[in-house]
Phi, psi and omega in degrees: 000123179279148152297123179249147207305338188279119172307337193259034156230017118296344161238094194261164198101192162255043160274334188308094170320322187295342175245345160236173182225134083058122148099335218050216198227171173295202058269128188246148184238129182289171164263231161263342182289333232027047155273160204239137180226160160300139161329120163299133155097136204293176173290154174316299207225110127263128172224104195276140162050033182283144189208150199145169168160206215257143169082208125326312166332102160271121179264322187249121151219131178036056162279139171238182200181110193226145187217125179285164192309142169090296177335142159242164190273145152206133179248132178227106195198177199286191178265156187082359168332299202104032180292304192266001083009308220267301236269343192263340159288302170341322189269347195123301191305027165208128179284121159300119170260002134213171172091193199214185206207088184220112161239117177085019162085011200261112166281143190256317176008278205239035165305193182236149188322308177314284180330329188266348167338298186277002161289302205286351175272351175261351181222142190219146186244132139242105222278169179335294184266114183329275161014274160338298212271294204245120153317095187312313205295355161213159224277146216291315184288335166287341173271343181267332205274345179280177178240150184314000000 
């Protein structure tokens, strides 16, 4: 089997070091000095060690994944990653056979479709295909700003 010259397609996922680090990360913000300090106060949305998919199928190992308060996320990888995997565990929709889900230092991990309501109106997904997702006829910010 030849190899191909693109590093993500032969390891595809979140083994790819170059979009995750062992552990998740840090975010660090320069100041006005520009010196780089840690974000104060732990991340908004952690998702740690997730491990899951469809079936017997694991699509996530030990994927993490941390977004500071205010912050928006955009997750990017080749197809087949496990971008939109990653983000219906993040939401509830994919049952995690490890790892946890904590927003707002709150574990989310196994709430129940009710329970995560009033969460999925605080967080919003736009999936791969524009078309689908987002309305041309309004402008990307007016459409992340509404609520679900």
């Amino acid at each position: 089997m030849t190899r191909s010259p693109n590093p993500y397609q032969d390891d595809r996922g979140n083994k790819d070091r170059s979009i995750t680090r062992a552990g998740g990360g840090e975010l660090v913000l320069p100041d006005a000095s520009g010196k780089v300090t840690p974000a104060p106060g732990g991340p908004f949305l952690a998702a740690e060690n997730m491990t899951g998919g469809y079936g017997a199928a694991d699509i996530l190992h030990d994927c993490t994944l941390t977004v500071e308060k205010g912050q928006i996320a955009v997750i990017v990888g080749p197809n087949g990653a496990g971008k939109s995997t990653a983000m219906k565990a993040v939401f509830g929709m994919l049952r995690l056979r490890g790892g946890h889900v904590k927003l707002d230092g709150e574990d989310i991990t196994n709430l129940s479709r009710k329970e995560m309501v009033p969460l999925r109106r605080e967080m919003q997904m736009i999936f791969q295909d524009p078309y689908s997702s987002l309305n041309p006829r309004h402008p990307v910010g007016t459409i992340i700003g509404a609520p679900y």
